[in-house]
N, C-alpha and C positions, 0 to 999 in steps of 0.2 A: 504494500500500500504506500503508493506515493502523495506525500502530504503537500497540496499545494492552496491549502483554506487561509496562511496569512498573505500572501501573495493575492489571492482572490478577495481577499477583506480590503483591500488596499483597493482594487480593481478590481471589477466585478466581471471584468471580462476579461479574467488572464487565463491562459491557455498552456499548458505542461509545454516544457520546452528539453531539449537534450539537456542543456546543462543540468536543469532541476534532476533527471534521471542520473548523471553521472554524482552530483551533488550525494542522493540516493545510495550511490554503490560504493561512493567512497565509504559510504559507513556501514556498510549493510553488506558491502561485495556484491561483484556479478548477478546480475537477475541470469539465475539458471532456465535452460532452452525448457520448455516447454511450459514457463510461469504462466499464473493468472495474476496480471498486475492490475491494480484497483487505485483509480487517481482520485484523491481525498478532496474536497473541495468545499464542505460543509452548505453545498449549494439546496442537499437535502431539505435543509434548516428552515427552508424558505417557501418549502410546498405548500403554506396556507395561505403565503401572498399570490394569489394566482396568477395577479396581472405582472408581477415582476416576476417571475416564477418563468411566466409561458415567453418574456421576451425580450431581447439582447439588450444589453450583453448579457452574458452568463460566461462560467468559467468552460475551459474546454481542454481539447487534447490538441495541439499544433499538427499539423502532416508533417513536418519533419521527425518531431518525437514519434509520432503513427510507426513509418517508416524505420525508426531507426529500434523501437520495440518489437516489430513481425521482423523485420528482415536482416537485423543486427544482433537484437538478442532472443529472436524467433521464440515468442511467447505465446503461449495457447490462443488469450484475447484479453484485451482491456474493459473496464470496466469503468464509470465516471457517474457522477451525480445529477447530471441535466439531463435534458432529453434529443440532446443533441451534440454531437463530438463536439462543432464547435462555431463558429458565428459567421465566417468567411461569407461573403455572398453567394459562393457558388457550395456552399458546404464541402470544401476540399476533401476535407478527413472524412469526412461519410460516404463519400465519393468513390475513394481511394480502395476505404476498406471495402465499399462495397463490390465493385468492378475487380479487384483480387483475391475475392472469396475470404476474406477474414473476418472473424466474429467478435461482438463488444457484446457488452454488459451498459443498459439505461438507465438511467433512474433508479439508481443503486442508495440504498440510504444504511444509514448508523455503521460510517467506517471512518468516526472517529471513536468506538471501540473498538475496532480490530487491530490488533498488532503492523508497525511497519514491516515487519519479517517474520518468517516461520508458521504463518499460518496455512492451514489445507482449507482450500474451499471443497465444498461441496455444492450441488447445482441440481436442483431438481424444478422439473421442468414438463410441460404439458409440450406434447409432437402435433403441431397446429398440420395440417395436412394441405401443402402447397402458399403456405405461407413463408412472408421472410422475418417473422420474428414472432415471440409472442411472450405472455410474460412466466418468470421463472424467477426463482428464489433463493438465493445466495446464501449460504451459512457458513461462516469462518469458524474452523474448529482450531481452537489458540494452543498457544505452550498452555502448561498446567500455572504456571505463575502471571497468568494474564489477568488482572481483575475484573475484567468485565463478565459478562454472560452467565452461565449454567455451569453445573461442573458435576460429573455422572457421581462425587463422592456426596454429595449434598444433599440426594436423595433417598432413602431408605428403600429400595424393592425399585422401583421402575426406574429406567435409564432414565428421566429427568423428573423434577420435581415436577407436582400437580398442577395444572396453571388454574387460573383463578378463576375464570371461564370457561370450561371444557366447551371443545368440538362436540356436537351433536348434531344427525342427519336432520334436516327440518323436512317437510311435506314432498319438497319436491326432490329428495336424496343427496340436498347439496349439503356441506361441511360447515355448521356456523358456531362463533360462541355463543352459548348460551348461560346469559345470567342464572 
């Protein structure tokens, strides 16, 4: 997870650049080939203003960073907090990824819990059938010293503790919480 929310506090329309990625490995080392890297941007934080929310600036991903993430450090896919790579007129980096077959992550929120290194995501996900996207749900499973989240010892008997809400089928067999 690359943090770029004070650089985006500053500007609301700053966009990950290589340096911030080298910046990144200088502390962290090499983003290993096959990473999921997640660009931090706390742009999340903003999903209730809708009208600054839905339009530019907003923070984003550069095509050169794009570029130098699939084809320098050949990373599975990126992930970022708008709903769009990034502002350019022409949307370069959605463009780009898209005409080269590479896969992002949208409107990805609360990774400013998630660790800058070491985490496994997991990705589960509904297969939209001739669709190019749809949505899916991201779960960072951290070191054990991470304080954020769940942690399977904190429960007694089920792999997570009981949420406060359980999931129950409602009439029409969908999954909802129910108070």
């Amino acid at each position: 997870m690359i943090n770029i929310a004070p650089q985006a506090a500053k500007d609301p329309g700053y966009h990950l650049q290589v340096k911030d990625i080298l910046a990144w490995e200088a502390i962290h080392g090499r983003i290993p080939a096959g990473s999921v890297v997640m660009v931090r941007s706390d742009w999340y934080k903003h999903w209730t203003e809708h009208e600054r929310f839905r339009t530019a600036p907003f923070p984003g991903v550069s095509l050169e960073a794009l570029k130098f993430l699939h084809l320098e450090r050949k990373i599975l896919f990126h992930g970022h907090e708008a709903l769009d790579t990034d502002t350019t007129p022409t949307a370069e980096g959605e463009a780009w990824l898209m005409h080269n077959n590479f896969a992002q992550a949208e409107g990805v929120a609360n990774l400013d819990k998630v660790p800058e290194a070491g985490a496994l995501i997991s990705i589960g996900f509904a297969k939209p059938l001739g669709g190019t996207g749809g949505y899916a749900r991201y779960i960072a499973i951290a070191p054990s010293t991470w304080k954020q989240g769940e942690t399977l010892r904190a429960s007694p008997g089920a792999p997570l503790p009981t949420q406060k809400f359980p999931l129950k089928r409602d009439s029409l067999g969908v999954m909802r919480p129910t108070p």
